[in-house]
GUMI-92579 format. One line per field, with one value per residue (C-alpha): residue number from 1; x negated, z, y; residue in three letters. Coordinates in Angstrom, 3 decimals, decimal comma. Last residue first. Example, Ala and Ser with C-alpha at 12.3 -4.5 7.8 and 13.67 -1.06 7.14 Angstrom:
2
i	c(2 | 1);
east	c(-13,670 | -12,300);
up	c(7,140 | 7,800);
north	c(-1,060 | -4,500);
aa	c(Ser | Ala);
This chain:
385
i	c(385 | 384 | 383 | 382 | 381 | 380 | 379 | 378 | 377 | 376 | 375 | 374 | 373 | 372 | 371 | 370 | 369 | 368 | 367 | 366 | 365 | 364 | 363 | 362 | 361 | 360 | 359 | 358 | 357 | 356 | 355 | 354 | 353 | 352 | 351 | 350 | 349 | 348 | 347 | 346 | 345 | 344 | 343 | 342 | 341 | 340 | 339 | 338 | 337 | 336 | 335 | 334 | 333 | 332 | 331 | 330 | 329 | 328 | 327 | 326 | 325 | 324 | 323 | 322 | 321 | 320 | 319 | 318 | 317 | 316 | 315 | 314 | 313 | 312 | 311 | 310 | 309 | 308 | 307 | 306 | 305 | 304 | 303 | 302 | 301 | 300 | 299 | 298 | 297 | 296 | 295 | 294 | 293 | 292 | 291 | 290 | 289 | 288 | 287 | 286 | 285 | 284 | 283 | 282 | 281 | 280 | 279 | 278 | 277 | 276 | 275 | 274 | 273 | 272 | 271 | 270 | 269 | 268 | 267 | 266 | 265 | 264 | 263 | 262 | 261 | 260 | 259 | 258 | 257 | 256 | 255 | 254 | 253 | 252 | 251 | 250 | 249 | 248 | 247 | 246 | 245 | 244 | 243 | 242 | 241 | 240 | 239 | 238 | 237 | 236 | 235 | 234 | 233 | 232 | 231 | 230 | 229 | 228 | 227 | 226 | 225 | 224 | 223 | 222 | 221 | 220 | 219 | 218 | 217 | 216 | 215 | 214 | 213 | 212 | 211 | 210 | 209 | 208 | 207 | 206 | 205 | 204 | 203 | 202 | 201 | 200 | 199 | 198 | 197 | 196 | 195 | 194 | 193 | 192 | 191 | 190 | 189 | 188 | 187 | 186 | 185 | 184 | 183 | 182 | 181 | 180 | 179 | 178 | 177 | 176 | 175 | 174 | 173 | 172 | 171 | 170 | 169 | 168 | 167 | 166 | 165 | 164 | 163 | 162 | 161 | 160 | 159 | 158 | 157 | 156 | 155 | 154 | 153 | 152 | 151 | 150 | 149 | 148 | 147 | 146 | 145 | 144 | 143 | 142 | 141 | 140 | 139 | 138 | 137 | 136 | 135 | 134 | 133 | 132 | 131 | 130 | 129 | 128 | 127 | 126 | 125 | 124 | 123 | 122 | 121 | 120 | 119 | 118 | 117 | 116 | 115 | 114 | 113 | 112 | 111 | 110 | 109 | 108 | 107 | 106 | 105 | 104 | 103 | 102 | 101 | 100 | 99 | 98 | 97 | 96 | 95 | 94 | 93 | 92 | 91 | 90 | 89 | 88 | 87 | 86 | 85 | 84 | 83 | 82 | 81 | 80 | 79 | 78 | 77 | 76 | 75 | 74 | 73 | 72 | 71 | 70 | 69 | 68 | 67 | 66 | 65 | 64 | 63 | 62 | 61 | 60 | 59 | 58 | 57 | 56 | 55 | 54 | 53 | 52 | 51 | 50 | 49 | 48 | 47 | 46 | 45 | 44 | 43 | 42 | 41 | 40 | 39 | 38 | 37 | 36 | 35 | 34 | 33 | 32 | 31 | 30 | 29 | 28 | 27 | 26 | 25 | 24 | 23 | 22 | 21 | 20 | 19 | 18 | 17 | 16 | 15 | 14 | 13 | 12 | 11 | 10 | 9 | 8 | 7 | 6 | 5 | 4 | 3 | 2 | 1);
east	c(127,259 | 126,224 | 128,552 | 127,424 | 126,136 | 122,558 | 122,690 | 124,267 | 121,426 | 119,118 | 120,563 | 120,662 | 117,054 | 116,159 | 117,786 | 120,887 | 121,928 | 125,374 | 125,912 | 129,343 | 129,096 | 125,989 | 126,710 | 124,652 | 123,475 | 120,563 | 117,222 | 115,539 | 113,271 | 115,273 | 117,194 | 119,435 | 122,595 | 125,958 | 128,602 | 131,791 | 130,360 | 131,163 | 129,625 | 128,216 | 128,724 | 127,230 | 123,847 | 123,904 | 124,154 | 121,615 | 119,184 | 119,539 | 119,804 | 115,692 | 116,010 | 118,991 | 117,060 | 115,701 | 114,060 | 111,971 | 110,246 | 109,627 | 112,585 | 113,997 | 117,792 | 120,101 | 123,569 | 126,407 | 129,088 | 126,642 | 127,754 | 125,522 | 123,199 | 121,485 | 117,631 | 115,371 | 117,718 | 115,142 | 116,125 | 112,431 | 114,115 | 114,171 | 116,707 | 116,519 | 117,891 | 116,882 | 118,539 | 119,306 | 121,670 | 124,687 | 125,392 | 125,533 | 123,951 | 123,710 | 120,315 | 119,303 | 120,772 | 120,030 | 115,912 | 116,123 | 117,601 | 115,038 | 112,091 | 113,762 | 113,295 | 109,538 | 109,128 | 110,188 | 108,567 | 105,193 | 105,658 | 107,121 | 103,673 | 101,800 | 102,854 | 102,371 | 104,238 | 104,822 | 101,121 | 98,110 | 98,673 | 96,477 | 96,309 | 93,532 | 96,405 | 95,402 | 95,462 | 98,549 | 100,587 | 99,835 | 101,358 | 104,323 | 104,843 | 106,851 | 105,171 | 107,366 | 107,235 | 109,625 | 110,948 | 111,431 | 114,239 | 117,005 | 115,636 | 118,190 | 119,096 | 119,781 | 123,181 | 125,005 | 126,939 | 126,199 | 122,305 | 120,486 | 116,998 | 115,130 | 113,523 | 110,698 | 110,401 | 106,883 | 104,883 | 107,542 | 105,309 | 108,355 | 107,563 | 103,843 | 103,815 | 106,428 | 103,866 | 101,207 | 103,128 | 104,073 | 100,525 | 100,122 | 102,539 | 101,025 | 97,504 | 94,480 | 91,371 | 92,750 | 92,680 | 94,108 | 97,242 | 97,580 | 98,342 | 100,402 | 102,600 | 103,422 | 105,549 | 107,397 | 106,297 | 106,700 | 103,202 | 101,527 | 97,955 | 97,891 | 98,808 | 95,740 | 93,702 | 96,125 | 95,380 | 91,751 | 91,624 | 94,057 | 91,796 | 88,920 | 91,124 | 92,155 | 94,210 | 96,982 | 99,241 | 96,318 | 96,986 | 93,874 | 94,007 | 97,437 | 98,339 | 95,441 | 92,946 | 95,943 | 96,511 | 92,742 | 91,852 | 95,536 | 95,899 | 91,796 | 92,508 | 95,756 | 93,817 | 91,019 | 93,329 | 95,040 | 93,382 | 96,342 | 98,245 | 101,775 | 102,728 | 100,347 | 100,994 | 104,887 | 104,281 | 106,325 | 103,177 | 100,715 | 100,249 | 104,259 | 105,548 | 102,612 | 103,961 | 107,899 | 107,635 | 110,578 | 111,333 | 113,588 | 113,293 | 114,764 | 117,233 | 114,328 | 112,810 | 110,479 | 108,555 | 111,274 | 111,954 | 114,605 | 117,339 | 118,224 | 121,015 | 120,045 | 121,593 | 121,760 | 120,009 | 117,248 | 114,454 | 112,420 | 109,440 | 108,873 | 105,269 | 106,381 | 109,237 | 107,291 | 104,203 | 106,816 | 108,475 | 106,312 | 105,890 | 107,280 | 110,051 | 111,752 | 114,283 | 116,039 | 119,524 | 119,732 | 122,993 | 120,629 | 121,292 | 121,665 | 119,639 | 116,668 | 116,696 | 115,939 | 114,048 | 111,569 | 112,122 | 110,616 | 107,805 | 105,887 | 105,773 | 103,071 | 101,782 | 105,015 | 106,304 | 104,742 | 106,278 | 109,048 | 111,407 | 113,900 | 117,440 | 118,986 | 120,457 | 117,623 | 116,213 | 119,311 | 119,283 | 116,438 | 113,150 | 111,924 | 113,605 | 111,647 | 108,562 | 109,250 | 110,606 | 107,762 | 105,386 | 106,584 | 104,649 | 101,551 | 98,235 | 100,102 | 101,215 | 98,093 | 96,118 | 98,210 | 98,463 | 95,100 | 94,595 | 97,419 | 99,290 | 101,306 | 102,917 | 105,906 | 108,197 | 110,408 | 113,397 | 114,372 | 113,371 | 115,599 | 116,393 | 112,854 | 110,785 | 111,827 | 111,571 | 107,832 | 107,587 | 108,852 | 107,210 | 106,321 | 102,836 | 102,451 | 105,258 | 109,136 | 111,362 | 113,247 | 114,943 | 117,578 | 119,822 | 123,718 | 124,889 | 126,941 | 126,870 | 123,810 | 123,864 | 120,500 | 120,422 | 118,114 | 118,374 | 115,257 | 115,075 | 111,769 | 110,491 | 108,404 | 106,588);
up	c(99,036 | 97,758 | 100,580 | 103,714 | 104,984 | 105,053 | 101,194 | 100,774 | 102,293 | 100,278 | 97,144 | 98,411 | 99,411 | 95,601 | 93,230 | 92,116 | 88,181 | 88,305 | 85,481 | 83,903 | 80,631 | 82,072 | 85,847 | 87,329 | 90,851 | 91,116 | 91,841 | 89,032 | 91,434 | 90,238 | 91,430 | 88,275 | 89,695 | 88,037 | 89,934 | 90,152 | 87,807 | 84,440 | 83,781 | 80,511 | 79,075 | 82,195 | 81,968 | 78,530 | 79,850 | 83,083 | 80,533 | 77,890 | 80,622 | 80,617 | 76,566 | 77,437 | 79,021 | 82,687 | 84,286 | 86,896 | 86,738 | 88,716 | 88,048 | 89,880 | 88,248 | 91,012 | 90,001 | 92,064 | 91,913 | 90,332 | 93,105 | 95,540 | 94,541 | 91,260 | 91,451 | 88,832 | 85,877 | 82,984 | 78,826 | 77,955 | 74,861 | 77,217 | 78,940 | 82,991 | 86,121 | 89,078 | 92,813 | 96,337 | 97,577 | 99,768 | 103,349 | 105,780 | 109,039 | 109,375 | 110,181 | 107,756 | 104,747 | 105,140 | 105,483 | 102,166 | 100,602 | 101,997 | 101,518 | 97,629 | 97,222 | 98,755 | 95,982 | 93,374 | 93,980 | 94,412 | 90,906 | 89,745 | 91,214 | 89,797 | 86,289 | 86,588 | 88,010 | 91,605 | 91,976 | 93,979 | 95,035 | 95,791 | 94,452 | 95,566 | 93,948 | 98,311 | 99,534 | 97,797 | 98,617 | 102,553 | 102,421 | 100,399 | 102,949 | 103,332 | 100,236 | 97,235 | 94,792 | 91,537 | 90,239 | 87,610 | 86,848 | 85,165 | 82,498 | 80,303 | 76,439 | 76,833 | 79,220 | 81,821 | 84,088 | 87,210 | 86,798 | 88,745 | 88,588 | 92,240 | 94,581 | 96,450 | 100,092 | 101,543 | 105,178 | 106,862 | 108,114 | 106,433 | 102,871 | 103,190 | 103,382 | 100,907 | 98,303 | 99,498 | 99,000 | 95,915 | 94,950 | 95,814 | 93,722 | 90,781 | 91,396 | 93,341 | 91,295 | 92,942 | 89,522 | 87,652 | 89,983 | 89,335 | 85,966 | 86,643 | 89,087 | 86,956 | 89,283 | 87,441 | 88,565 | 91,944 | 92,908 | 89,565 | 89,957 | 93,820 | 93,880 | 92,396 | 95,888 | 98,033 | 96,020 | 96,348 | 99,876 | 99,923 | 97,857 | 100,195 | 103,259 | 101,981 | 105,322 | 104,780 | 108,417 | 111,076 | 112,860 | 112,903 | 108,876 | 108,148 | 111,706 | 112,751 | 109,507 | 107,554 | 110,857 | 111,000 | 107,366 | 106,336 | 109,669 | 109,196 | 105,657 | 106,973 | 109,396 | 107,376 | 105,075 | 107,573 | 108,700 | 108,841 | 111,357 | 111,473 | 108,951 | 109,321 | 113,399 | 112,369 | 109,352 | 106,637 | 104,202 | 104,036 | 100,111 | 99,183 | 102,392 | 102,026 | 98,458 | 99,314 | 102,062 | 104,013 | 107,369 | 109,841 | 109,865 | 111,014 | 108,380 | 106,002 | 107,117 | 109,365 | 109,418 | 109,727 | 112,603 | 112,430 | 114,756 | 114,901 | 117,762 | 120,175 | 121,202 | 117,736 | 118,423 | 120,527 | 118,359 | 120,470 | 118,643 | 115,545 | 115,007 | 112,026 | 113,038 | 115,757 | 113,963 | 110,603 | 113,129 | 112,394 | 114,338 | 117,776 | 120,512 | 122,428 | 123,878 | 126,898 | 128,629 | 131,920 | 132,466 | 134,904 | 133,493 | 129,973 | 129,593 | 132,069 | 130,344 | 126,558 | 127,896 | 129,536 | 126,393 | 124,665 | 126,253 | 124,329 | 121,500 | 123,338 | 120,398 | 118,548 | 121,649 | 120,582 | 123,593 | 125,850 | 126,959 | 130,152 | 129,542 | 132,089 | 135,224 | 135,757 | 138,059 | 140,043 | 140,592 | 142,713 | 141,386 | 142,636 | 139,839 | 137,095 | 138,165 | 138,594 | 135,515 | 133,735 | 135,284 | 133,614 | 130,917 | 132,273 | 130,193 | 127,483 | 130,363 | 132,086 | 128,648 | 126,983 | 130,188 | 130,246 | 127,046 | 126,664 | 123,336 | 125,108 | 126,632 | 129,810 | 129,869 | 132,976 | 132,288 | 133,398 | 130,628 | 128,708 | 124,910 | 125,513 | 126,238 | 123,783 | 120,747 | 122,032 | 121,736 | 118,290 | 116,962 | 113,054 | 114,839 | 113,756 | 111,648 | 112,264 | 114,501 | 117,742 | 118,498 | 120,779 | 124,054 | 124,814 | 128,542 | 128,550 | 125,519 | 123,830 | 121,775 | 119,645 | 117,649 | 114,785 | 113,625 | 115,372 | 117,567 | 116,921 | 120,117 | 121,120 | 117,989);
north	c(-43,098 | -39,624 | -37,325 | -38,868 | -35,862 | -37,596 | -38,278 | -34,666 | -32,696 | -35,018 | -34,035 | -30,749 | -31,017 | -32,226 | -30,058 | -31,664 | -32,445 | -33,879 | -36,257 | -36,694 | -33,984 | -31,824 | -30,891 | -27,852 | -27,676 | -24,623 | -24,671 | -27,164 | -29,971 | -32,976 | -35,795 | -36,642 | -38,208 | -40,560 | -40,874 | -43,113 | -45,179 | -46,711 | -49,938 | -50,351 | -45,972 | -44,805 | -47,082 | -44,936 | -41,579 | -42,307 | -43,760 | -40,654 | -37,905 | -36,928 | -36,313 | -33,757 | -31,445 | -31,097 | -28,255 | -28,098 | -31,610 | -34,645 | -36,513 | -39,168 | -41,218 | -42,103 | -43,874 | -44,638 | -47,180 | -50,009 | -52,458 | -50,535 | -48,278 | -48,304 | -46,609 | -46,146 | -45,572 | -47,048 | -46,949 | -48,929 | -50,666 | -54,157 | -52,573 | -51,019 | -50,322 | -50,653 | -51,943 | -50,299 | -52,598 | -51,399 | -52,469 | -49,219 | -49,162 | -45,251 | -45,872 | -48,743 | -46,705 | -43,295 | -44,942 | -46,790 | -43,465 | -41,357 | -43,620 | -44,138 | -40,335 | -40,539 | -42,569 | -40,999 | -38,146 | -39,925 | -40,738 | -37,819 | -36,088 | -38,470 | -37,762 | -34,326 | -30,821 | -30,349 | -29,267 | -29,957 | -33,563 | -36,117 | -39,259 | -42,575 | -45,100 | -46,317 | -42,882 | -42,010 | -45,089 | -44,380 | -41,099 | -41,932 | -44,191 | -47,735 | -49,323 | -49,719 | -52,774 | -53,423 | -56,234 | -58,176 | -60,932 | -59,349 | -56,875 | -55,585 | -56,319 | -60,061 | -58,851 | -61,013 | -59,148 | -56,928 | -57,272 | -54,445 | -55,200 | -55,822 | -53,470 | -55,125 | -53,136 | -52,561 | -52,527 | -54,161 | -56,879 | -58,867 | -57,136 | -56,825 | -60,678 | -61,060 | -59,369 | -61,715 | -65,047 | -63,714 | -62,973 | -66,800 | -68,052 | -66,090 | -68,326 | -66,346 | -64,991 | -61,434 | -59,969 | -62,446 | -62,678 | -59,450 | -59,972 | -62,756 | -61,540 | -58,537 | -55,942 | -53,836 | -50,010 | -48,426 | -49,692 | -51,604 | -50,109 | -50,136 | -53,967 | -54,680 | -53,018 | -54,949 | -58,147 | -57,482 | -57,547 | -60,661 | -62,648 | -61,741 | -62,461 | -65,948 | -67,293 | -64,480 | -64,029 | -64,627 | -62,022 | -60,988 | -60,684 | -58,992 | -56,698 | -55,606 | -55,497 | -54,247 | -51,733 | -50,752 | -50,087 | -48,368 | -46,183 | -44,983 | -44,002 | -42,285 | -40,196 | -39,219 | -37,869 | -35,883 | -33,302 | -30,955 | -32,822 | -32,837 | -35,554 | -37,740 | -38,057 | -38,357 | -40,837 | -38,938 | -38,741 | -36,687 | -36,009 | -36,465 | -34,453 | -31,627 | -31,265 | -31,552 | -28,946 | -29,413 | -26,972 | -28,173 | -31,815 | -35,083 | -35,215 | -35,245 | -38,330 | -39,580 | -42,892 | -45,303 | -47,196 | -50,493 | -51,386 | -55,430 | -56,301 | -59,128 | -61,975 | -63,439 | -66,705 | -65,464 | -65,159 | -67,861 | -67,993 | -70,757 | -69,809 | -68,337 | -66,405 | -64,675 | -63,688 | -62,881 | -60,166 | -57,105 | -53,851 | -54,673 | -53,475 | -55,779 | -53,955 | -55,875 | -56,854 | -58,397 | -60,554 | -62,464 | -66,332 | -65,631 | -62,218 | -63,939 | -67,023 | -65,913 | -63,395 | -66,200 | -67,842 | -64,241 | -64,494 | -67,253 | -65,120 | -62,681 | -60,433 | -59,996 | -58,237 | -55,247 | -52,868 | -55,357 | -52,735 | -53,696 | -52,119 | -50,209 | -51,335 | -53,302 | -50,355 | -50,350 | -53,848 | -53,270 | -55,601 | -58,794 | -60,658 | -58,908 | -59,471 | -63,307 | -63,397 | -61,511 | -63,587 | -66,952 | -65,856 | -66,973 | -66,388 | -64,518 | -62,392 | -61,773 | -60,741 | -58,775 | -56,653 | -56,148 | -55,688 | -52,945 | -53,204 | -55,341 | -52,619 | -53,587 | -50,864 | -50,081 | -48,252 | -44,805 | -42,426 | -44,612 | -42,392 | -40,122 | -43,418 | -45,266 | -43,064 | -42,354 | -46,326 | -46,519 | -43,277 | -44,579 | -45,253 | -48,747 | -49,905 | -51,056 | -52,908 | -52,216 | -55,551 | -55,524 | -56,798 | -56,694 | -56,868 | -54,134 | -51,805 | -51,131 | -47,552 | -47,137 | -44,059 | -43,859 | -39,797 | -38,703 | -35,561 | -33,473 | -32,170 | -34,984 | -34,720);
aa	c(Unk | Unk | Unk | Unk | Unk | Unk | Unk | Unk | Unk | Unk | Unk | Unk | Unk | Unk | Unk | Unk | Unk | Unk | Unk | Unk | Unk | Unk | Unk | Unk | Unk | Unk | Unk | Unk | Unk | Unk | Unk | Unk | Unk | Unk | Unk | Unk | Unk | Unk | Unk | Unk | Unk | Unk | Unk | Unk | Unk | Unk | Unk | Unk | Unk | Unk | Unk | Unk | Unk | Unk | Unk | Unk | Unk | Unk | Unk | Unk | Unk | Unk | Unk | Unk | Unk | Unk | Unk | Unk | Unk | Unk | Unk | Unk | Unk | Unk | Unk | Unk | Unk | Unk | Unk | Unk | Unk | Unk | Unk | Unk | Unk | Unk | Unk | Unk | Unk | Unk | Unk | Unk | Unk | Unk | Unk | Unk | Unk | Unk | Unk | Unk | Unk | Unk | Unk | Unk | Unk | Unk | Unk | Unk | Unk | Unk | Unk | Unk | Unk | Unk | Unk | Unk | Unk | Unk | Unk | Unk | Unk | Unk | Unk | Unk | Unk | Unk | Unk | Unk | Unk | Unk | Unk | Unk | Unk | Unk | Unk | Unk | Unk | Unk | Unk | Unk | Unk | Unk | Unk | Unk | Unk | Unk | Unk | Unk | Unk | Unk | Unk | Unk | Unk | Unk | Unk | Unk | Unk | Unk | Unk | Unk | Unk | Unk | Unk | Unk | Unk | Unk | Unk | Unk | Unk | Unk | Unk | Unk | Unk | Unk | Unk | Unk | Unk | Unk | Unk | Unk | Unk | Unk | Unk | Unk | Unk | Unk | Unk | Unk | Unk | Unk | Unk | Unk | Unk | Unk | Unk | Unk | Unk | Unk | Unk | Unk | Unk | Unk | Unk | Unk | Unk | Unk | Unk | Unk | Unk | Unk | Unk | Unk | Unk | Unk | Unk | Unk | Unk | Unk | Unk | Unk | Unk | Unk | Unk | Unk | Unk | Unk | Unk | Unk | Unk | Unk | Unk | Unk | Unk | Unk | Unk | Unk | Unk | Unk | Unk | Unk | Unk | Unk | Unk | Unk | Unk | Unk | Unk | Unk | Unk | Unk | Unk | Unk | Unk | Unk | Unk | Unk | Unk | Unk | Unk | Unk | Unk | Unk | Unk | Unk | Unk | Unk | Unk | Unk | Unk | Unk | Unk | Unk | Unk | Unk | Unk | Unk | Unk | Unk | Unk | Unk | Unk | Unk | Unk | Unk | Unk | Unk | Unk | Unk | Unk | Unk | Unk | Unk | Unk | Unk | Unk | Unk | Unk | Unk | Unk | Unk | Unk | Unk | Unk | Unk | Unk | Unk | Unk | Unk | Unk | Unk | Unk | Unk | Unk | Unk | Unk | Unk | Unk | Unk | Unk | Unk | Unk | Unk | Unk | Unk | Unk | Unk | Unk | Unk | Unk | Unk | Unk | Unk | Unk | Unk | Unk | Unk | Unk | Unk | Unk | Unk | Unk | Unk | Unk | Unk | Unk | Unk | Unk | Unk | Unk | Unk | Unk | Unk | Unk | Unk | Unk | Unk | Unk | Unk | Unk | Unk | Unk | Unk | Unk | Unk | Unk | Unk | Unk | Unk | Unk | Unk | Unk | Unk | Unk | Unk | Unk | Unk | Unk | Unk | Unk | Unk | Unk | Unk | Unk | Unk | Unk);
């Protein structure tokens, strides 16, 4: 893994500080230590040092004063910060008062926002880490991709069922229950196992709801849970102008993996062929797209699209200038082109997409039809939006 170069790419000028966010085991810390080899980390995830520092915080000044400005020449790295809140004022101090600038690395900042932590008032830059993506590879074998996931260790180890079963028990238990963030761990438990059913499709509160014996307010609760631990992403419906034909107010649910959604909707893959396998398609597509977006620090939503007549483009980017439609087959007709021909008809778009697995590019009236890596080839190029 050390070996594969990652497309985030933090640059801190002079005296400027930031967050590193994303899930457990995503490579944050390996990331870290490859781009400043020379500064000093300090790993909560280590008991010991968990322990000493959420005991007196105040230790990290004095530690940090009684060093050779040479070392805190480069940027000190604070490794799951979310577990010692009370640091970050000494931080807070040091970056005001020292000019030293940090990382402060973690996997989830709802701990710190709601127990009112010293964010830092805009002193530090936000990066996120994504499990990998395509850019990042040599070799792309959509079926091990969809069934392992893009979570490095996932990702490169054949065993790796066990692996991601182990991943969803511990970090849920980790990172939802001991960290206090859902009070009702039974209801929450079977939330996560309702929210399976509906994942990448509209999301009905109330059903689910039903299932979990909790009210629909509550399932919200849960869904933005997942959603700041940066476990998931809720995709809402594109609404550029009023319209009673289309859906305006549901919306969908992604988890972060296609890995980690397969274990849970229990799926694996034998075949590119299937309903499952467009599903999973589809959703390692909107990784891709989610991911091209945060690391190239663009600004466009990543919306659906759909009418109350079932006519569905799955993903509208932007102000509606670019259209994505998923399919999981090898050859598409003109049936699979009737959403992305009629969204094109309302608003006109600079480009309309079918995502496919076909081998060659062809374009059928104004939709390009793109097999899959050059899609992806493009999205990274720049060259989709």
């Amino acid at each position: 893994m050390e070996n594969i170069q990652r497309v985030l790419n933090i640059k801190l000028p002079t005296g400027q500080s930031a967050f590193l966010w994303g899930p457990r085991k995503t490579g944050k810390s390996t990331y870290l230590k490859a781009k400043f080899p020379q500064s000093l980390v300090y790993d909560f995830l280590k008991t010991d040092v968990l322990i000493e520092f959420s005991k007196r915080p105040s230790l990290l000044r004095e530690q940090l004063l009684a060093q050779d400005e040479k070392v805190l020449k480069n940027p000190v790295i604070l490794d799951e910060v979310q577990k010692v809140p009370q640091i970050l004022d000494e931080v807070h101090w040091l970056i005001e008062n020292r000019g030293l600038r940090f990382i402060l690395c973690g996997s989830s900042a709802r701990k710190l926002k709601r127990g009112q932590a010293n964010l830092l008032g805009g002193r530090a830059w936000r990066y996120e880490m994504f499990p990998f993506v395509s850019a990042e590879l040599d070799e792309l074998d959509l079926l091990r991709i969809l069934n392992h996931g893009m979570i490095p260790a996932h990702y490169l180890q054949e065993d790796y069922r066990k692996s991601i079963k182990a991943y969803v028990q511990d970090y849920l238990k980790e990172e939802i229950f001991d960290e206090g963030l859902a009070r009702n761990i039974p209801a929450f438990s079977r939330f996560f196992d309702a929210m399976t059913y509906s994942h990448g499709e509209l999301t009905n509160y109330s059903n689910i709801a039903r299932e979990c014996g909790v009210d629909s307010k509550t399932v919200k609760e849960y869904y933005q849970i997942l959603v700041d631990t940066l476990l998931g992403t809720m995709v809402e419906p594109f609404k550029k102008r009023q319209n009673r034909q289309v859906l305006t107010k549901i919306p969908k649910f992604y988890l972060f993996d296609v890995g980690v959604a397969g274990l849970i909707t229990k799926r694996h893959l034998e075949e590119a062929r299937g309903e499952a396998f467009g599903k999973a398609f589809e959703h390692f597509i909107f990784m891709e797209i989610a991911a091209y977006r945060s690391y190239r620090e663009l600004d466009f939503s990543i919306r659906y699209w759909r009418t109350k007549t079932g006519l569905e483009v799955d993903f509208i980017l932007g102000d509606g200038e670019v259209a994505v439609e998923v399919k999981g087959t090898s050859r598409v007709d003109s049936h699979d082109l009737r959403s992305l021909n009629a969204f094109g008809q309302e608003y006109a778009p600079k480009k309309l997409i079918v995502v496919c697995n076909e081998k060659e590019k062809r374009v059928v009236g104004k939709i390009t039809i793109l097999p899959w890596k050059m899609f992806l080839k493009r999205l990274w190029e720049g060259g989709v939006i």
